[in-house]
py3Dmol code that shows the C-alpha trace and the ligand (Angstrom):
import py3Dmol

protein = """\
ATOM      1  CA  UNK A   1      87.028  98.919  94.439  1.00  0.00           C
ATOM      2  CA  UNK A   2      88.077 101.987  96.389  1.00  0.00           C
ATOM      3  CA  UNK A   3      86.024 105.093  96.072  1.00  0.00           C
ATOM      4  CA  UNK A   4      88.691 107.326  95.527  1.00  0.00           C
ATOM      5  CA  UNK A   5      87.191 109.636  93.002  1.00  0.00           C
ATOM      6  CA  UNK A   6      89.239 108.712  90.361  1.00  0.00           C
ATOM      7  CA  UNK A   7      87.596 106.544  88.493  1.00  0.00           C
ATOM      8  CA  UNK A   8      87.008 106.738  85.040  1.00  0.00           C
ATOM      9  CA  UNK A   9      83.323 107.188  84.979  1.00  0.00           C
ATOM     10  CA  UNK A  10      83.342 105.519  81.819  1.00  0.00           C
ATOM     11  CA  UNK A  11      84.941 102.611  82.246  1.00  0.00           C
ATOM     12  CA  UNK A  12      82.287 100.436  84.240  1.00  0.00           C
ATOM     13  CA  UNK A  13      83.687  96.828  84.462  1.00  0.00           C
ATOM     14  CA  UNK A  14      87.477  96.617  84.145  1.00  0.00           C
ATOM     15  CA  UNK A  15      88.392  93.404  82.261  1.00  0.00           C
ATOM     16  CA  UNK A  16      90.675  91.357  82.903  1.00  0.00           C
ATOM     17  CA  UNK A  17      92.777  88.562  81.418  1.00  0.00           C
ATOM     18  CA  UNK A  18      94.570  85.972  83.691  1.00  0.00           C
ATOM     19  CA  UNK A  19      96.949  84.164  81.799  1.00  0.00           C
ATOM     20  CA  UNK A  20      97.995  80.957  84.232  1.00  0.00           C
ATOM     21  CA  UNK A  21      98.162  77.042  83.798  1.00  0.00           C
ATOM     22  CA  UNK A  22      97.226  76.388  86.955  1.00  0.00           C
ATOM     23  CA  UNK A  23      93.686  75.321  87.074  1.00  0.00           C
ATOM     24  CA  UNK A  24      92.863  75.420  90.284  1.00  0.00           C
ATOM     25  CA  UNK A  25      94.628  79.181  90.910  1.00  0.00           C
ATOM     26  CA  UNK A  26      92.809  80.225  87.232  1.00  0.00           C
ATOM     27  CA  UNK A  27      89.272  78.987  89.004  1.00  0.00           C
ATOM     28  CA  UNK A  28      90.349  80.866  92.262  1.00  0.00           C
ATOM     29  CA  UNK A  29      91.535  84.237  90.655  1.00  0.00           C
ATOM     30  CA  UNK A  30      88.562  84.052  88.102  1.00  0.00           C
ATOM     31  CA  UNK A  31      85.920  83.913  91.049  1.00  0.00           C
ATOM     32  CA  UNK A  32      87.186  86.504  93.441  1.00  0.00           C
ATOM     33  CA  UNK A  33      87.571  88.938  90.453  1.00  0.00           C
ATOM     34  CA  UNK A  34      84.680  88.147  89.155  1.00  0.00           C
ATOM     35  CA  UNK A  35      83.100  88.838  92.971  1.00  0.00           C
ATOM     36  CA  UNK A  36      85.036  92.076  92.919  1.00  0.00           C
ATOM     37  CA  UNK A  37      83.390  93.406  89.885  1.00  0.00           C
ATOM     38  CA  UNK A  38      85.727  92.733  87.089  1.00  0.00           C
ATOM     39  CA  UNK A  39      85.073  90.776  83.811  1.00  0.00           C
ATOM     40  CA  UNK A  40      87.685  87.834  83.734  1.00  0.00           C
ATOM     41  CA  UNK A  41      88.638  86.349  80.627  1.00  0.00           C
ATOM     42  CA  UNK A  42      91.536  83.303  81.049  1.00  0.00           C
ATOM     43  CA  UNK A  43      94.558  81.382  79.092  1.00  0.00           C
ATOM     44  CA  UNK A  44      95.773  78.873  79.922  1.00  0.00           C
ATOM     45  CA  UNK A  45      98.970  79.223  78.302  1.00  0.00           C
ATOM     46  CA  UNK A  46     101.225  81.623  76.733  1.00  0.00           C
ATOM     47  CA  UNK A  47     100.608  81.229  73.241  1.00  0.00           C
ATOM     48  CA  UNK A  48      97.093  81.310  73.734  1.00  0.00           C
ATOM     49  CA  UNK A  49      97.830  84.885  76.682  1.00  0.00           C
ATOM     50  CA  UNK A  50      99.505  86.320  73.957  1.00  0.00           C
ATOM     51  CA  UNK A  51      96.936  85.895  71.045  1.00  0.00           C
ATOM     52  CA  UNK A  52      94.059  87.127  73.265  1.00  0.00           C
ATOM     53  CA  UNK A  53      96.165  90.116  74.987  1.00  0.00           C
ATOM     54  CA  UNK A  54      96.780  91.488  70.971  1.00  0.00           C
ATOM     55  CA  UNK A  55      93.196  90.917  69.966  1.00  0.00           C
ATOM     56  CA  UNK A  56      90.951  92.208  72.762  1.00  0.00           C
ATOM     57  CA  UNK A  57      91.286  94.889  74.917  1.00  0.00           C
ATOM     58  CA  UNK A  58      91.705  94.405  78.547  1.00  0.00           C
ATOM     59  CA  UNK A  59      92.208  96.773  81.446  1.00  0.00           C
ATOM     60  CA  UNK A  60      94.322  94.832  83.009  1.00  0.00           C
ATOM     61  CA  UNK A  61      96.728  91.128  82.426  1.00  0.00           C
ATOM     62  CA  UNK A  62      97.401  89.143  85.267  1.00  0.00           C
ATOM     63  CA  UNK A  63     100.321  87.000  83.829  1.00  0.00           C
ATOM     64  CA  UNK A  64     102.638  83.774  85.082  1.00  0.00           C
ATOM     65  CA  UNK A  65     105.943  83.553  84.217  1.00  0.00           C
ATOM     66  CA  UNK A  66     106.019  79.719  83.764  1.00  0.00           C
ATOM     67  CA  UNK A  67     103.752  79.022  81.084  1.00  0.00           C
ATOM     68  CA  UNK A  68     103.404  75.982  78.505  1.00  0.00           C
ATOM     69  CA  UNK A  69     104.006  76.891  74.886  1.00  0.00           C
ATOM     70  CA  UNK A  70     105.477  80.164  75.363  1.00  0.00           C
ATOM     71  CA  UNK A  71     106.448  81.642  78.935  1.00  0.00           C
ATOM     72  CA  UNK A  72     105.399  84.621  80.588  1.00  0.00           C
ATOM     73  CA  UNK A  73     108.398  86.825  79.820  1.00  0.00           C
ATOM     74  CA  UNK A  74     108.381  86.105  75.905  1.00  0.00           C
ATOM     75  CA  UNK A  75     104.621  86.929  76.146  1.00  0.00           C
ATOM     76  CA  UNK A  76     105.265  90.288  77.938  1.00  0.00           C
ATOM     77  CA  UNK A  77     108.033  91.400  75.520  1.00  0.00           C
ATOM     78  CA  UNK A  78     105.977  90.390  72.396  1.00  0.00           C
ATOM     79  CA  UNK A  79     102.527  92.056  73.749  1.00  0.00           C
ATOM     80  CA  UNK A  80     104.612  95.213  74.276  1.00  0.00           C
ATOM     81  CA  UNK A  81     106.827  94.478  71.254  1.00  0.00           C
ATOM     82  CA  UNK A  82     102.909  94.764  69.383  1.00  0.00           C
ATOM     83  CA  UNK A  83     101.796  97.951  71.158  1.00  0.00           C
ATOM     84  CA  UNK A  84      99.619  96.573  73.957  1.00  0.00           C
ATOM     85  CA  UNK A  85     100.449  99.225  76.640  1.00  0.00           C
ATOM     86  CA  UNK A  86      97.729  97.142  78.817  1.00  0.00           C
ATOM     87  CA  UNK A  87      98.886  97.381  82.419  1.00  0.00           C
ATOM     88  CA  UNK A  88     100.758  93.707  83.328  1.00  0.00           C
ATOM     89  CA  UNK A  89     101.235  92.008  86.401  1.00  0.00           C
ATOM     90  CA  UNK A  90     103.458  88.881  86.220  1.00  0.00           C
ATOM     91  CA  UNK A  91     103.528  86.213  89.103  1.00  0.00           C
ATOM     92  CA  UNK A  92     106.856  84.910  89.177  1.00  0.00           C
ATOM     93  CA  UNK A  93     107.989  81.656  91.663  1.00  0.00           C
ATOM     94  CA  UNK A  94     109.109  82.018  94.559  1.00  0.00           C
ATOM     95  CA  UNK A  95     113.158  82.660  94.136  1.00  0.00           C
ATOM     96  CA  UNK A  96     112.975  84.039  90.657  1.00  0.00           C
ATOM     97  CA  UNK A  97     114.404  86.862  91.261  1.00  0.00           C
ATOM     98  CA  UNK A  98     115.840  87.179  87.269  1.00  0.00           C
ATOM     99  CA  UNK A  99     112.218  86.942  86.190  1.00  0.00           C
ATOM    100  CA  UNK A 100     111.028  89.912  88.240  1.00  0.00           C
ATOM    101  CA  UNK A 101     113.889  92.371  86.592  1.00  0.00           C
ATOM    102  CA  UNK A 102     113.627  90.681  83.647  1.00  0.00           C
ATOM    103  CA  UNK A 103     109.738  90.915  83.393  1.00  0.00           C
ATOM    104  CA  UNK A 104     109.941  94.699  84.516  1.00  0.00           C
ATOM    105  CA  UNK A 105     112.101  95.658  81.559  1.00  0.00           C
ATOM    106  CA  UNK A 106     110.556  93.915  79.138  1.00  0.00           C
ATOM    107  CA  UNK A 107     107.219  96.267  79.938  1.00  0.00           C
ATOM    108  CA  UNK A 108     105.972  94.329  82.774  1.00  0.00           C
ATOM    109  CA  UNK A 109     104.316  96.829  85.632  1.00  0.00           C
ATOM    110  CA  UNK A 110     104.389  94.680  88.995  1.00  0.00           C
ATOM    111  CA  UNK A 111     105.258  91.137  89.976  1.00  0.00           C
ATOM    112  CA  UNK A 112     103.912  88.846  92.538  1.00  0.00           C
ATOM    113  CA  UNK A 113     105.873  86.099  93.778  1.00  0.00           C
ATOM    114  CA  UNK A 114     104.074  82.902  94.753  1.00  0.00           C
ATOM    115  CA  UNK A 115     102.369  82.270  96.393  1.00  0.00           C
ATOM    116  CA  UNK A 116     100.585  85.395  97.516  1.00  0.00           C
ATOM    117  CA  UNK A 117      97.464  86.281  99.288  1.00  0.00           C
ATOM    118  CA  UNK A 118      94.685  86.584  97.209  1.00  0.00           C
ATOM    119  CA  UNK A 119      93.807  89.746  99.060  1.00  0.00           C
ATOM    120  CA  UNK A 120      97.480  91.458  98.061  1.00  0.00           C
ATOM    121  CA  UNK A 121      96.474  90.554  93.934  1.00  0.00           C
ATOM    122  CA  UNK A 122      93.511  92.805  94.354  1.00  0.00           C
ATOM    123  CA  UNK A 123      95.464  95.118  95.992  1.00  0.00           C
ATOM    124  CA  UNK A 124      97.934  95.635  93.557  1.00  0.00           C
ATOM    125  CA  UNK A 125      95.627  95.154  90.552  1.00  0.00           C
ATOM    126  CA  UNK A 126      93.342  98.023  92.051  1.00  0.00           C
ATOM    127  CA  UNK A 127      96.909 100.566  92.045  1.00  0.00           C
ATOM    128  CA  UNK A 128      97.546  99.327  88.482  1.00  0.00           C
ATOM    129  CA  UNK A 129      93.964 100.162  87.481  1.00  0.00           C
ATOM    130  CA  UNK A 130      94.068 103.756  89.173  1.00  0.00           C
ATOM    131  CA  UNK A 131      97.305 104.563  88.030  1.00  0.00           C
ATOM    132  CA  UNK A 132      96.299 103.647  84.285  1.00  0.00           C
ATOM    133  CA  UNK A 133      93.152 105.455  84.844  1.00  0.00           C
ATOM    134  CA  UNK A 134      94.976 108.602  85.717  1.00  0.00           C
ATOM    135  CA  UNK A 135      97.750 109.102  84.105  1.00  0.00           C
ATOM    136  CA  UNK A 136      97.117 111.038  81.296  1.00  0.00           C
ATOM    137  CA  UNK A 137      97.198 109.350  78.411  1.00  0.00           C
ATOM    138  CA  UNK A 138      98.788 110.293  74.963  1.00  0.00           C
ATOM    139  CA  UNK A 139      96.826 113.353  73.582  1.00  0.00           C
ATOM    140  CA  UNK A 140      95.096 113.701  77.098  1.00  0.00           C
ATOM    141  CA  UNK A 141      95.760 116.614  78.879  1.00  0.00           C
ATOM    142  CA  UNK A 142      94.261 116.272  82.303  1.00  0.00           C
ATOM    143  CA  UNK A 143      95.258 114.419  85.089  1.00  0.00           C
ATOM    144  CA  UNK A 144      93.211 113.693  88.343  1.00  0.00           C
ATOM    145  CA  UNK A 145      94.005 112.396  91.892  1.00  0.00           C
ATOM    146  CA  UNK A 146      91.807 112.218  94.903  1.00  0.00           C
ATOM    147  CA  UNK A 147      88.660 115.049  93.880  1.00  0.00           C
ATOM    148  CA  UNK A 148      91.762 117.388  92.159  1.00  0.00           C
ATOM    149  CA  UNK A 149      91.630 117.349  88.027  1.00  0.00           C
ATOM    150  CA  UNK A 150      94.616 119.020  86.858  1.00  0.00           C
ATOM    151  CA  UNK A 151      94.210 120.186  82.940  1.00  0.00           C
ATOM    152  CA  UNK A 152      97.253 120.758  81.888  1.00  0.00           C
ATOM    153  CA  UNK A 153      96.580 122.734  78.281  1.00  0.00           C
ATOM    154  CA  UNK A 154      94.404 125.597  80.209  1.00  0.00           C
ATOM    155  CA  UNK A 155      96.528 125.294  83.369  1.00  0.00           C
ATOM    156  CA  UNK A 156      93.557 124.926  85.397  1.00  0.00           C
ATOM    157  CA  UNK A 157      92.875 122.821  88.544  1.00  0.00           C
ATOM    158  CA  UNK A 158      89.612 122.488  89.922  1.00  0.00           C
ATOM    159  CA  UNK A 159      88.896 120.558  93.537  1.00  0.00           C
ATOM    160  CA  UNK A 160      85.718 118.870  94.000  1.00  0.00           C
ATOM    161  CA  UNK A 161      84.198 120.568  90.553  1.00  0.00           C
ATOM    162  CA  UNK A 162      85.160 124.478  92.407  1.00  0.00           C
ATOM    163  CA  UNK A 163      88.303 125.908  90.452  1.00  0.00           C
ATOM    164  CA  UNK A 164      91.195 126.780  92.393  1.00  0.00           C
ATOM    165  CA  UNK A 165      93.336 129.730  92.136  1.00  0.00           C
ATOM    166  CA  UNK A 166      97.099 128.834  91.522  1.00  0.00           C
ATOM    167  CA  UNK A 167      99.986 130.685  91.219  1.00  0.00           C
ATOM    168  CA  UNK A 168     102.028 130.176  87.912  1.00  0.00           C
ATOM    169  CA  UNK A 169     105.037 128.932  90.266  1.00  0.00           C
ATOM    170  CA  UNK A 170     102.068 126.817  92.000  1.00  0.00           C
ATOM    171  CA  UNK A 171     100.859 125.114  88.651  1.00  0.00           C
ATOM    172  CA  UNK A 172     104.319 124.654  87.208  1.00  0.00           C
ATOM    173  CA  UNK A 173     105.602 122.693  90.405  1.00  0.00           C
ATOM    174  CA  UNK A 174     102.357 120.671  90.339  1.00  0.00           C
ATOM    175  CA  UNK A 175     102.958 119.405  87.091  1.00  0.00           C
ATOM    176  CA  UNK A 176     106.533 118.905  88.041  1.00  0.00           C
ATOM    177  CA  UNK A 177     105.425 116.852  90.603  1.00  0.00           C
ATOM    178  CA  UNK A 178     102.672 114.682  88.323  1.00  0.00           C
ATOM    179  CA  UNK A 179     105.093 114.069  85.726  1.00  0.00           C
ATOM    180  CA  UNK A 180     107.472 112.769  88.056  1.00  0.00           C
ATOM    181  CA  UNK A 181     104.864 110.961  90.571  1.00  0.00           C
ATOM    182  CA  UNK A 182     106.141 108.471  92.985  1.00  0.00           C
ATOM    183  CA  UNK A 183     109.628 109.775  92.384  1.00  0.00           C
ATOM    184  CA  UNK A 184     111.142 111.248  95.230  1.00  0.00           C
ATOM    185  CA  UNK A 185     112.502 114.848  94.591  1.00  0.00           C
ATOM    186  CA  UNK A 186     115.017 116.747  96.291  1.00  0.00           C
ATOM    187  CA  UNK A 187     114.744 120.583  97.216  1.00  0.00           C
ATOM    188  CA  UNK A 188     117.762 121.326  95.160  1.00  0.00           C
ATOM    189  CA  UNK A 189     116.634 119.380  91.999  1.00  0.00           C
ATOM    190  CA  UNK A 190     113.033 121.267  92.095  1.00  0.00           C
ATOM    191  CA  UNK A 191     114.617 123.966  92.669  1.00  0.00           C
ATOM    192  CA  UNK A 192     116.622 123.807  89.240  1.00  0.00           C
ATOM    193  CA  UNK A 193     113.895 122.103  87.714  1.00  0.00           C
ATOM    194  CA  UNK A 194     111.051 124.083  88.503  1.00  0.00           C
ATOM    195  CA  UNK A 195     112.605 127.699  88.970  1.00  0.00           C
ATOM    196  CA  UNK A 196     115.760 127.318  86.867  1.00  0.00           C
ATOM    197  CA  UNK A 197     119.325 127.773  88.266  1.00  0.00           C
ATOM    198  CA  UNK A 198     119.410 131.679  86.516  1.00  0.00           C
ATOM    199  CA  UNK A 199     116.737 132.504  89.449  1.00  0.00           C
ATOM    200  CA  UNK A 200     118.826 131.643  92.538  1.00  0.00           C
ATOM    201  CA  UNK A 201     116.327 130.805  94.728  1.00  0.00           C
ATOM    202  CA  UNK A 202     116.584 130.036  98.677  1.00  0.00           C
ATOM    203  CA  UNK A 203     115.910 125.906  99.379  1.00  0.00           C
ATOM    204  CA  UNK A 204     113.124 126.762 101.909  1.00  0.00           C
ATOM    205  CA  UNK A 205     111.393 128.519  98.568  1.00  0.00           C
ATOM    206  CA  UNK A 206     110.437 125.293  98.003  1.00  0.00           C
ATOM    207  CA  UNK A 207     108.829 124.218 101.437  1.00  0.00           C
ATOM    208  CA  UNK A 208     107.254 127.531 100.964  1.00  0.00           C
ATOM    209  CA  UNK A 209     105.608 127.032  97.960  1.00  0.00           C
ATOM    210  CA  UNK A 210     104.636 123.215  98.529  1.00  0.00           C
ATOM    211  CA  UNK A 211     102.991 124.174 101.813  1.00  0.00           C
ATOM    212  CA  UNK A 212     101.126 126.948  99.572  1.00  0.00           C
ATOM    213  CA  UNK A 213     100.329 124.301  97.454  1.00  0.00           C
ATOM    214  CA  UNK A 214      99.033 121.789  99.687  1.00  0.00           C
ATOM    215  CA  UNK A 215      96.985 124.334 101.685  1.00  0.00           C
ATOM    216  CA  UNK A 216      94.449 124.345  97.904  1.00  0.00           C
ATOM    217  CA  UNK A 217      94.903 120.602  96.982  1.00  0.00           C
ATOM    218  CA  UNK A 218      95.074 118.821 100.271  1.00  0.00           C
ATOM    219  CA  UNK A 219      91.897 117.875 102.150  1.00  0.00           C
ATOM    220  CA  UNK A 220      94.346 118.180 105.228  1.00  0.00           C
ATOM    221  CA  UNK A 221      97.443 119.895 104.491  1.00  0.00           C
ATOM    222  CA  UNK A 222      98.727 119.030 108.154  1.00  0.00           C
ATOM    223  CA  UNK A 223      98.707 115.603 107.003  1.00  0.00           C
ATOM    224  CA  UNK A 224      99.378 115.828 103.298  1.00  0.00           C
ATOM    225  CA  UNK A 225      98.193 112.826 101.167  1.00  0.00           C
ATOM    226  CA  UNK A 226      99.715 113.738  97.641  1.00  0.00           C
ATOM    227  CA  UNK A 227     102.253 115.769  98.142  1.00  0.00           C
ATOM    228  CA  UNK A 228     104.646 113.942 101.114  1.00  0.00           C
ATOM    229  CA  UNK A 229     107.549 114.782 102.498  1.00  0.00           C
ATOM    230  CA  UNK A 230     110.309 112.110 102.469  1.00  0.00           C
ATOM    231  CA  UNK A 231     112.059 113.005 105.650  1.00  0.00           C
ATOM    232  CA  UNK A 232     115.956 114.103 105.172  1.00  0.00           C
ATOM    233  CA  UNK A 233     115.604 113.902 101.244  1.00  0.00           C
ATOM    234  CA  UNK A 234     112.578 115.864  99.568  1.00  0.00           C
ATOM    235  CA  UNK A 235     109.355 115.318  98.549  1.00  0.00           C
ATOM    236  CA  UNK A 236     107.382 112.865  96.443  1.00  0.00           C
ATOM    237  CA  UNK A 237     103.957 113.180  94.173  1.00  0.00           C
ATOM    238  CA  UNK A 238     101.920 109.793  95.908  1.00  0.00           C
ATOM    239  CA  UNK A 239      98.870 111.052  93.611  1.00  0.00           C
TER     240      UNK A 239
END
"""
ligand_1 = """\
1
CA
Ca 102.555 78.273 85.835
"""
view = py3Dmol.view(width=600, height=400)
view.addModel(protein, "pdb")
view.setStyle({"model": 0}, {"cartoon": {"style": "trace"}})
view.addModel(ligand_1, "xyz")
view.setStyle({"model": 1}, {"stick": {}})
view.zoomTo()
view.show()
C-alpha cells in the first residue's frame, strides 16, 4: 500500500473478492494479495461472484469477463442492478474490446486485458481503493487528498491537521475542482462555472486564483500535484 495519507484509518484490511475460473491465476492473484495485505475471498464462477458480491461486503471485486454459469458482464450489471456500488475491476481477453465498453457502462470501474502483469493489478486495485476511500460518500461531507481534508458543510480545509485560510472564491473553485476530479477543465468553463457569466471575469482570473490556491494546498506549488495544468487546455483535479 502507498502511504499517501489517505487512508481510511478505519478500514484495516481491504477485502477482496476475485471472481475467475482460472485456477492457477485464482491461486496466483489470491497469494500476492494476500502478501500485500488484503483479505481475498474467490469464485470460481459467475453465479457463484454474483451471490457472494450481494451478500458480503468487499472493498474491492476483481472480476473476469468469461466466466462459467453466468459471465462477467451479466454479473457486473446484476451486482449494480442490486445496489453493490463495490468498486469492480473486470479482466477482459485480449481483443475484447466490446467487453471493456460494455463492462464500463454496465458499472464496471477499470478493465485489464490479459494477460497483465501482476504488478499493474495492484496498481490499479490500489487507485480503485483510494479513490473509493476518498470520495465522499453519500451523506459524507468531507473529502481528503494527500494530508488536505476538505469539509465541505463548514467550508473548512485543514492541511496536515493546521486549518487553512481560504478565500470564498478559493473554497468554491476547490470544490469545483473535487467534484469534477480527473476531468480536465478549461479556463472559460471555470470561469462560468465557478464565477458565473454575470461577473465577467478576465481568463488569467483563473490562473490567478489556482496559483493562490495551490500556494495553501500544495506541498510544492512549483510542481503542483493536485491541481495540474493540462498544457494548451486547462486544468485538472488529480486528487
Ligand atoms: Ca475466465
Amino acid at each position: 500500500m502507498s502511504d499517501t495519507g489517505v487512508r481510511h484509518p478505519l478500514v484495516t484490511i481491504p477485502r477482496v473478492l476475485v471472481v475467475e475460473d482460472e485456477a492457477g491465476l485464482r491461486l496466483t492473484l489470491t497469494d500476492r494479495l494476500v502478501s500485500e495485505g488484503y483479505a481475498v475471498e474467490t469464485a470460481d464462477d459467475g453465479a457463484k461472484g454474483l451471490e457472494r458480491a450481494t451478500s458480503e461486503p468487499y472493498d474491492l471485486i476483481v472480476l473476469d469477463v468469461m466466466l462459467p454459469r453466468m459471465n462477467g458482464l451479466d454479473v457486473c450489471r446484476a451486482v449494480r442492478q442490486r445496489g453493490v456500488t463495490t468498486p469492480i475491476l473486470m479482466l477482459t481477453a485480449r481483443g475484447q474490446v466490446v467487453d471493456k465498453v460494455v463492462g464500463l457502462k454496465l458499472g464496471a470501474d477499470d478493465y485489464l486485458t490479459k494477460p497483465f502483469e501482476t504488478i499493474e493489478l495492484m496498481a490499479r486495485l490500489e487507485a480503485l481503493l483510494r479513490r473509493r476511500l476518498s470520495s465522499p460518500q453519500p451523506g459524507g461531507d468531507t473529502y481528503r487528498f494527500g494530508d488536505v481534508v476538505v469539509d465541505f458543510r463548514r467550508a473548512e480545509v485543514s492541511r496536515g491537521g493546521r486549518p487553512i485560510e481560504l478565500s470564498a472564491r478559493e473554497f468554491k473553485l476547490l470544490r469545483h475542482f473535487i467534484e469534477h476530479r480527473g476531468a480536465t477543465l478549461s479556463r472559460d468553463e471555470l470561469l462560468s462555472d465557478v464565477w458565473g457569466y454575470d461577473e465577467m471575469p478576465l481568463t488569467r482570473t483563473v490562473d490567478v486564483h489556482v496559483a493562490g490556491l495551490r500556494q495553501k494546498i500544495e506541498s510544492n506549488p512549483k510542481s503542483p500535484e493536485y491541481i495540474v495544468t493540462v498544457h494548451g487546455l486547462g486544468y485538472k483535479f488529480a486528487g
